[in-house]
Structure formats: structure tokens, C-alpha cells
N, C-alpha and C positions, 0 to 999 in steps of 0.2 A: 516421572511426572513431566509435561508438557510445559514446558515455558516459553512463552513470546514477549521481551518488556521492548518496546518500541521509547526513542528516545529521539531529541533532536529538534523537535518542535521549539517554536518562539514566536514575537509578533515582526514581522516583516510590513515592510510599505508595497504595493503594487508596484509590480515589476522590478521586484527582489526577489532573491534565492534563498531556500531552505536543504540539505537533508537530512534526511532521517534516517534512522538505523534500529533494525530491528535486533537482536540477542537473542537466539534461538537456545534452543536444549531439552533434552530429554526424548529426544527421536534422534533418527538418523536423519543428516541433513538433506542427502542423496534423494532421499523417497519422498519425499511430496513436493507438492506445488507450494508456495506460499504468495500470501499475497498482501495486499495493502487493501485497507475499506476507512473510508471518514464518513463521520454526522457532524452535521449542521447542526445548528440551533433548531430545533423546529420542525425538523426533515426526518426523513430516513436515511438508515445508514446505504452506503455506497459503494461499489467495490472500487477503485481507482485503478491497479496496478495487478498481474498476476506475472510470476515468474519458474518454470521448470526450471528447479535447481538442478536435474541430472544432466539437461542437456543446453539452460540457458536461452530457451524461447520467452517469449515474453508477450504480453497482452496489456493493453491500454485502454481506458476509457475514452471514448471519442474525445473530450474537451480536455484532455490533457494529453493526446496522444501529440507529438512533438516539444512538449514543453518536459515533460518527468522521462526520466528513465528509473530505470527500477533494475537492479545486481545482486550478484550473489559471490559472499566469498566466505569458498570452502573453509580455507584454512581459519577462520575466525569464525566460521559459522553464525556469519550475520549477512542480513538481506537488510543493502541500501535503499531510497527512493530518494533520485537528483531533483531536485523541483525548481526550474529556474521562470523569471515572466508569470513568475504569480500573479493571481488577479483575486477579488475580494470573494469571488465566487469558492474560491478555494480554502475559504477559513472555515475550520473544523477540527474534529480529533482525530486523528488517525491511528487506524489499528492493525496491528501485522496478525495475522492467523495461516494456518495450516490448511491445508485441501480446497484452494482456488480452483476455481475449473470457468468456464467461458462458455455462454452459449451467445450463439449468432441465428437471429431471424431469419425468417422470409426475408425481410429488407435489408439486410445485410447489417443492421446495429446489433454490436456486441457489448454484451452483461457480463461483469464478472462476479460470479459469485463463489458460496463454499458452502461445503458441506459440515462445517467444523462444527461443534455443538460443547465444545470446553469453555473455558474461561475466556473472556477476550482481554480480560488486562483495564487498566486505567489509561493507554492510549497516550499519546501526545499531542497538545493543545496547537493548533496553524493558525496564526492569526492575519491575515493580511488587510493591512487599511489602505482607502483607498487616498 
């Protein structure tokens, strides 16, 4: 069985650090992408972060691309995301899922999305005040 429990959320002040940690299991870690998505209040969900575990490429959403990094390690079989210079746009729930993949426009902005269609989990809560 698939399991992703994401952990490490809290409320932070703007231009405070969080990160998170996701707990993988029930696949092999090697073979897929994983990735990071949050909802807002209100919104839809998001992709944030994606990360090839086999070879450790990585993909970013434009408005956090230099602020998060996003890791994988093997040996514990958990995928981090560093999130430092929070801003309040960044409060939501965050959820790690299986088979990220990225498409890139005409205009060169890139989408992370997934194909994953399992459980996504109860997520963890980012709160940033301003």
C-alpha cells in the first residue's frame, strides 16, 4: 500500500523558515517522481516542488523557485522541502504525492502536476502571518 504522511508544518511569521518531511512507503523509492502540492483557503490545489528521486533533478514553482529546495534521502526514504523567506502567500496545506511530472508552455512558465489518483493524506497545515 502507498503511503505518503507529510509532516512538519506549523504557523510561522513572514520571513521565517519551515521544513517539511514527507515519509514514503509502499513502493520503491528509486521509481518515481515525488512531489510537493498546497491549497489555500479558497484556491486550488498547487503543485510547488517536484523531485526525481533516481537521479535528484528538481522543478520549482516560479514564486518559490530560490526560496524552497526540495531533497530526497534514500536511506530514510523521506523527501524534505527547505522553505526559508516565507511570505503569507505561502500558507496552506501541503501534500507530498507520487508521479509529479512538469509541463512547460509556449511562454516558458512551468506547471507541476501528477498523475497520482490515490489518497493524498490529511497534509500539513503552513501558516505564515504577516
Amino acid at each position: 500500500e502507498v503511503q505518503l504522511q507529510a509532516s512538519g508544518g506549523g504557523l510561522v511569521q513572514a520571513g521565517g523558515s519551515l521544513r517539511l518531511s514527507c515519509a514514503v512507503s509502499g513502493f520503491t523509492f528509486d521509481d518515481y517522481h515525488i512531489g510537493w502540492f498546497r491549497q489555500a483557503p479558497g484556491k486550488e490545489r498547487e503543485g510547488v516542488s517536484c523531485i526525481d528521486t533516481s537521479d535528484g533533478r528538481t522543478y520549482y514553482k516560479a514564486s518559490v523557485d530560490g526560496r524552497f529546495t526540495i531533497s530526497s534521502d534514500h536511506a530514510k526514504n523521506t523527501v524534505s522541502l527547505q522553505m526559508i523567506n516565507l511570505k503569507p502567500d505561502d500558507t496552506g496545506r501541503y501534500y507530498c504525492v507520487p508521479h509529479c511530472g512538469v509541463v512547460i508552455d509556449r511562454s516558458g512558465k512551468l506547471t507541476i502536476t501528477t498523475t497520482y489518483s490515490g489518497s493524498w493524506g490529511r497534509g500539513t497545515l503552513v501558516t505564515v502571518s504577516s
